[in-house]
N, C-alpha and C positions, 0 to 999 in steps of 0.2 A: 201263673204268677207273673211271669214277664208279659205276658198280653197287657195285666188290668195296668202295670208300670207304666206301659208306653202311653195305656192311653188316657193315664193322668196327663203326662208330660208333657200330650198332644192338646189337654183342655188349657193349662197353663199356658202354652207356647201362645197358643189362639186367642188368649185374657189381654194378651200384652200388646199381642197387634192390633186388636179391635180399641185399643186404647186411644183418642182423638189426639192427633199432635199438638204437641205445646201445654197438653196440659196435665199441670202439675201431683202429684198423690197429695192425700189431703194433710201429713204430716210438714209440709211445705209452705203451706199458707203460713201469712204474716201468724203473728201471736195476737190475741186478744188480751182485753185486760186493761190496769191501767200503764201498761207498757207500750201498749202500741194503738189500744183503742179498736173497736172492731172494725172488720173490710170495708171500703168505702160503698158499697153497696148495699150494706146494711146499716151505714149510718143513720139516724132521724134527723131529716131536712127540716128546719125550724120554719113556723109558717109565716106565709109574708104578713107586713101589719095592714089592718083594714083600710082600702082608701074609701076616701067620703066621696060623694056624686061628683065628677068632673075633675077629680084630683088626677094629675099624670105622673108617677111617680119618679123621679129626678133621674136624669142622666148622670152615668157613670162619670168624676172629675170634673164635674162642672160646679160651681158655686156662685153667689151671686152675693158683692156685697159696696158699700157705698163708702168710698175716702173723700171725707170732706175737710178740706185745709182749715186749720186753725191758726190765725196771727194773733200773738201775745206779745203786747207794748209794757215794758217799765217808765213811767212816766215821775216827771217832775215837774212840780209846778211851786217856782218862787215870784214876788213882787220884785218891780221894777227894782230894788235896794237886793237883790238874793234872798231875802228874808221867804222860809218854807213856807207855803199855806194849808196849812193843815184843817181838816173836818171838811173835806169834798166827800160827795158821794158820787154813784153811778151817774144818777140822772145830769151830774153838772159838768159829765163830759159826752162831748160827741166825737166820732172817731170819722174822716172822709178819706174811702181810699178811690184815688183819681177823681176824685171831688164828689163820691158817689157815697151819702151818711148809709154808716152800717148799722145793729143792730148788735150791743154790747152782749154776750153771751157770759160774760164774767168779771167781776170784778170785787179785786181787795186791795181796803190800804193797809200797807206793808211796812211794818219796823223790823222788820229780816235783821237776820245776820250778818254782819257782811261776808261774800265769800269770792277773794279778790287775786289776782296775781298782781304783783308788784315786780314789773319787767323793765329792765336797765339797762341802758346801754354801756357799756363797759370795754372802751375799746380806746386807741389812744389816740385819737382824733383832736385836733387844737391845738392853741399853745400849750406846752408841756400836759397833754396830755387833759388836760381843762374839762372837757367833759365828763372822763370816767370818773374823776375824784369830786366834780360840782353835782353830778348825780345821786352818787353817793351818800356824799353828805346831805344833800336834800331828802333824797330816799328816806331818812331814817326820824324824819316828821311827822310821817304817818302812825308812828305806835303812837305815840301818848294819844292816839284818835281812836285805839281798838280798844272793843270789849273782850273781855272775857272768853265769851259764847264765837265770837269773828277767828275766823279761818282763813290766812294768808299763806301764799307761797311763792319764792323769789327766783325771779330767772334773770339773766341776765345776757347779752348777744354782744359779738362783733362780728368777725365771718358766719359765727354759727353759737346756734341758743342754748345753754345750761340750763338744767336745773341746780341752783344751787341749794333749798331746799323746797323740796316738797311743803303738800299744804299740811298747815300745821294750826294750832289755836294756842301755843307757845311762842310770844311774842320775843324771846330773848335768846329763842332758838333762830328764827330768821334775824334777829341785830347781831348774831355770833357770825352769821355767814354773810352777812355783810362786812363784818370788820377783817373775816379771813380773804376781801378783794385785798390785795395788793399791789399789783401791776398787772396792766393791761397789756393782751399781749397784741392780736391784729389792729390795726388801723382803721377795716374796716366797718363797716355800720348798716348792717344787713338787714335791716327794722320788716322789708315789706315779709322777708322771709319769718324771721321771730314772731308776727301779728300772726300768722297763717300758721304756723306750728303749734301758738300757742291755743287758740282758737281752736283747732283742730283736738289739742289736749281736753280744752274745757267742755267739749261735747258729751263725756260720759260723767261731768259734773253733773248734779238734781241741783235744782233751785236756782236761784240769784246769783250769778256771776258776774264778773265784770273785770277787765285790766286799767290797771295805772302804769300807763305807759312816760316813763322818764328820761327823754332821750333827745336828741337834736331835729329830730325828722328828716335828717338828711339820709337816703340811701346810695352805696359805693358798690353792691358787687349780688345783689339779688337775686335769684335763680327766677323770681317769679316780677313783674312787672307790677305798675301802679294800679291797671284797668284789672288786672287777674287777682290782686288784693282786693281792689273794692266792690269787687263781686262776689267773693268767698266774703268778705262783712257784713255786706248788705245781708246775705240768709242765713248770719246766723244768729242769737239771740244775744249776745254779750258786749254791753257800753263799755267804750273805752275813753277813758280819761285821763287826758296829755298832757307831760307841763313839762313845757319845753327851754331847752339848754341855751339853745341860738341865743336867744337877747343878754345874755352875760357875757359870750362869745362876741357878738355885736360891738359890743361895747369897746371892745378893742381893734373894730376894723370898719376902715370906714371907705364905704364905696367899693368899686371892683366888684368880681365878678365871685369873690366869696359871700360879698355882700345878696348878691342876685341869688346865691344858692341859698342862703340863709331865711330869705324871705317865701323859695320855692319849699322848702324844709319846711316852715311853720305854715304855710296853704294847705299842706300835707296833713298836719297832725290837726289842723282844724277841720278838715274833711272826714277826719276817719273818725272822729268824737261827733262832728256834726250827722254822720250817716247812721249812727250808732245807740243816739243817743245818748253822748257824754256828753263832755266839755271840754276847754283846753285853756290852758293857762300860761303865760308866756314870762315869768316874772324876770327883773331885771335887778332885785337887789335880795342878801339872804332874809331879811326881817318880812319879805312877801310870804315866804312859807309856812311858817304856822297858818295862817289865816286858808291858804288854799287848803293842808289837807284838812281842816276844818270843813272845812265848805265838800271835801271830796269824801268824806266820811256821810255826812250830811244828806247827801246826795245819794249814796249808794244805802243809806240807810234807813232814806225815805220816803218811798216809792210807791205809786198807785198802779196795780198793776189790771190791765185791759187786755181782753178777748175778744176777737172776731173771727165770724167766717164768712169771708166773701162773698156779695152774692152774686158775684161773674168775672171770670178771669182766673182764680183762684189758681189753674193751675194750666195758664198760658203761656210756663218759662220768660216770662217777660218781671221786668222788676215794676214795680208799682207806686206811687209816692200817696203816701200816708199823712195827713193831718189832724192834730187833734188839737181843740177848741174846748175854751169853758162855756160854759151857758146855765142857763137860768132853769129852772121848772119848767116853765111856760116855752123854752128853745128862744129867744132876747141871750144876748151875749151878759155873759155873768158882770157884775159889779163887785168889786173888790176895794174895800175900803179900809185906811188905815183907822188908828186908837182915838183919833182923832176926828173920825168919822170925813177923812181928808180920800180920795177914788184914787188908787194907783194901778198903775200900770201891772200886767205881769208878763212871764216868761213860760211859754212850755220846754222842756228837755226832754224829749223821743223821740229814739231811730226814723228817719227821715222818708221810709217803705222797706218792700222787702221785697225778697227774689223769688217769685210764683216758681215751683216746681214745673217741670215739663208734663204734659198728660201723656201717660203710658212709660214715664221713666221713676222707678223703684219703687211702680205698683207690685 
């Protein structure tokens, strides 16, 4: 009886050593199911898809794909008098970038919305303060020009830019926060810094944008320089339209070297409208303003709007100068004739080029 004992004992003992190291009894394996899925060596490998004759089938992260730049002008085209000309089509614009005609990819005329910021200088610069309260008061000529459907929002700077509201299409909402200006508190007039902040804002705006910039054009205390503004404007898509403080300021000082700064200030605000394609308006008495924001409503609300893509440079970091021409059918420079069958002159209003992206920067 103790013999057959032992020499179970001895077959067990023997089972265990002959066992291969490392591996496991079969109660150990992963679980199957839908808990675990079975062992990865009994998974089913899904089969590859058929290639056609010559096909190599792609490298791992590699992809292949074409950024071609798109430049989009809002244009304006009035007669020699301002008066809008309305019923252009595609064909009776040509677009020349570096004097090189491109090939319009899009185009619509536009009774848009407006969708505007109205940015103020509000800072206590001048005699008693003359600019913040002559802004002001001007500023608030623009409503009886909005619709309904138009979306405005009001900032206003001296060292530094406010929102004082948000955009809104409650006209009596931004006149409330105008009337809640009441003293201004810095002196200074920060304008290149407000352009760039505000711009910077307008980027995750869709559609038509644009600012009315109301202010002296004089800058005191900037973080960012003239040349470092009108490069951030030139790329980016939004007309600014200036109507500036200085010439009522003017009026009270004559000669000297405020005078010199005064005329360096409006060089300014006509550069940043002219590269932008706005305008700028310099009036000198209060009965000028109805009539500007007439004309600036006018303008933001009717627009031809043009597409192009490059067909070389496009994206040489270089800034580009942009021309756009009327013309005829047959490419003859359009005739434009008034009610009286009298030929007038006109005007185009478009950003003046734009700033090619660098190649291989935020591809």
């Amino acid at each position: 009886m103790k013999s057959i004992f032992s020499v179970l004992l001895l077959l067990a003992l023997g089972a265990f050593i002959v066992m291969p190291i490392g591996e496991q009894p079969a109660f150990a394996q992963a679980p199957t199911g839908p808990q675990g899925g079975p062992p990865p060596s009994q998974q089913q490998q899904k089969p590859a898809p058929p290639q056609t004759p010559g096909q190599q089938p792609p490298e791992a992260g590699v992809s292949i794909s074409v950024d071609v730049p798109v430049v989009t002008l809002d244009v304006v085209a009035t007669t020699q008098h301002g008066d809008l000309i309305p019923g252009l089509k595609k064909e009776n614009f040509r677009v020349l970038d570096e004097g090189v005609p491109q090939a319009i990819t899009n185009f619509a005329p536009t009774e848009a919305p407006i969708t505007t910021v109205l940015l103020l200088e509000f800072s206590s610069r001048g005699y008693y303060e003359l600019f913040a309260y002559i802004g002001k008061y001007w500023a608030s000529a623009l409503f009886p020009q909005l619709q309904q459907k138009d979306w405005v929002a009001l900032e206003t700077f001296d060292m530094r830019t406010r929102i004082e509201v948000d955009f809104t299409q409650d006209k009596e909402e931004v006149l409330q926060g105008l009337s809640r200006l009441y003293f201004p508190g810095f002196s200074e007039s920060n304008v290149f810094d407000a352009l760039l902040e505000t711009t910077e804002r307008l980027k995750d705006v869709k559609g038509k944008k644009s600012i009315i910039l109301v202010a002296s054009g004089q800058d005191t205390f900037s973080k960012h320089t003239l040349d470092q503004t009108m490069k951030a404007l030139r790329g980016s898509d939004v007309p600014i339209f200036c109507i500036g403080l200085g010439q009522v300021y003017a009026n009270y000082v004559h000669g000297g070297m405020q005078s010199m700064n005064l005329l360096q200030a409006q060089n300014q605000l006509k550069t940043f409208s002219n590269e932008t394609g706005g305008f700028a308006w310099f009036p000198q008495f209060d009965g000028e303003i109805p009539d500007i924001f007439r004309s600036v409503a006018a303008f933001l609300r009717h627009q031809y709007s043009l597409s192009f893509s490059p067909t070389s440079g496009g994206k040489d970091g270089k800034f580009h100068k942009v021309k756009v021409e009327l013309v005829a059918p047959d490419g003859s420079p359009l005739s434009i004739v008034d009610q009286k069958g009298k030929k007038q002159k006109y005007q185009i209003y478009a950003r003046e080029g734009y700033q090619a992206t660098k190649a291989g920067v935020g591809d």
